[in-house]
N, C-alpha and C positions, 0 to 999 in steps of 0.2 A: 275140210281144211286143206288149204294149199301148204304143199313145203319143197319147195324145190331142191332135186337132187346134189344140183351146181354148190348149193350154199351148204354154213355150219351152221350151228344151232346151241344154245343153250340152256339150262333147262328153268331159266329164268324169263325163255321167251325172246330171247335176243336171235339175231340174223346174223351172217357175216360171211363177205361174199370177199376175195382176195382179187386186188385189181393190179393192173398193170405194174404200177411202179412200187409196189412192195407193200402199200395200206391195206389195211382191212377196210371196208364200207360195214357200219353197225347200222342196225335199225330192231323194230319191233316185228314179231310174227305175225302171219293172218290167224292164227287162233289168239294172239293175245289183243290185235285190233278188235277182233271178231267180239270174248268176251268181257271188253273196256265199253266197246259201246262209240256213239259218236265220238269223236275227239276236238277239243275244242280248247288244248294250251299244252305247248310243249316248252320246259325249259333245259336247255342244251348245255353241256360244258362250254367252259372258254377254250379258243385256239391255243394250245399252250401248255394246258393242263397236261401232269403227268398222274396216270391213272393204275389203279394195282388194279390186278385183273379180281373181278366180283363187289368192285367198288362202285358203289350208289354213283351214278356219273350224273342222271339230270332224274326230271318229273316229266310224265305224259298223266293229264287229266281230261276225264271225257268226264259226257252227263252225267256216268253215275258213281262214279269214283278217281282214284287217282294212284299212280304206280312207280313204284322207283324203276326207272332204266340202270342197268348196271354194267360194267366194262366186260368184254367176254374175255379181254387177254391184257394183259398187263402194257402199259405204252406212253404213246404221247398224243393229243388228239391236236390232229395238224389241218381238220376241217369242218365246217359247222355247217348244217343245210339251211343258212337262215331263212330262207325261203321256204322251207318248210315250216320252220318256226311261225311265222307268220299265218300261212294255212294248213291247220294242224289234221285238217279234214280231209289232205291229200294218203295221209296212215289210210285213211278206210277206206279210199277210190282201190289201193294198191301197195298194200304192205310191201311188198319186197322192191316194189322200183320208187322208196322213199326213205335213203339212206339218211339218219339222223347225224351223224357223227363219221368221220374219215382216223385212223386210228396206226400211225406208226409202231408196229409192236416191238417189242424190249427182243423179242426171238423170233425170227423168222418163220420156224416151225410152232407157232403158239395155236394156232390157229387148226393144227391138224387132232392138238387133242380135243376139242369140241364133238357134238353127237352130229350122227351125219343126219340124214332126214329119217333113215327107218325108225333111227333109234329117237328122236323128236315125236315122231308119232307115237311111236311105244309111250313115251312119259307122259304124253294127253291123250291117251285111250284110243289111240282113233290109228291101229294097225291098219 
């Protein structure tokens, strides 16, 4: 299981990588691409949406089942990867360089209470 250092994590399986201009970048982990399986439909928030943080934000379904995405920080979602949406199969080329959702958080610091990657590992077994 990859988890890179750089990013946060949550123990829902979520990503979150803090980019230049103050968003967070959300997407899914390589352990949650990993046990979903192909991926074959993602459905994303609207631009627009305001979101509480642990709130069911969209659906990612593969071959063998299907998952709520959930918000990692409380905000407003200011960007959608429709492109991803589209090819949902790019989750499973490269979980981490397939941000689903761009995410103005409600507090700047929202993002630092998340687990960093040791502690990601710890909650999927895989120290």
């Amino acid at each position: 299981m990859k988890a890179p250092d750089d990013l946060r994590y949550t123990a829902t399986h979520e990503w979150v990588r803090r980019e230049q201009d103050g968003t967070l970048a959300v997407g899914i982990t390589d352990h949650a691409q990993s046990a979903l399986g192909d991926l074959v439909y993602l459905e994303l928030p609207e631009v627009g949406r305001t979101l509480a943080a642990s709130e069911a934000m969209g659906v990612v379904e593969s071959v063998k089942a299907a998952s709520d995405i959930y918000a990692p920080v409380a905000g407003e979602v200011v960007a959608v990867n429709a492109d991803l949406a589209k090819t949902p199969e790019k989750v499973n080329e490269d979980a981490y360089a397939s941000w689903l959702v761009r995410i103005r958080p409600d507090s700047a610091g929202a993002a630092d209470a998340l687990l960093d990657a040791a502690a990601y590992a710890a909650t999927v077994g895989e120290e």
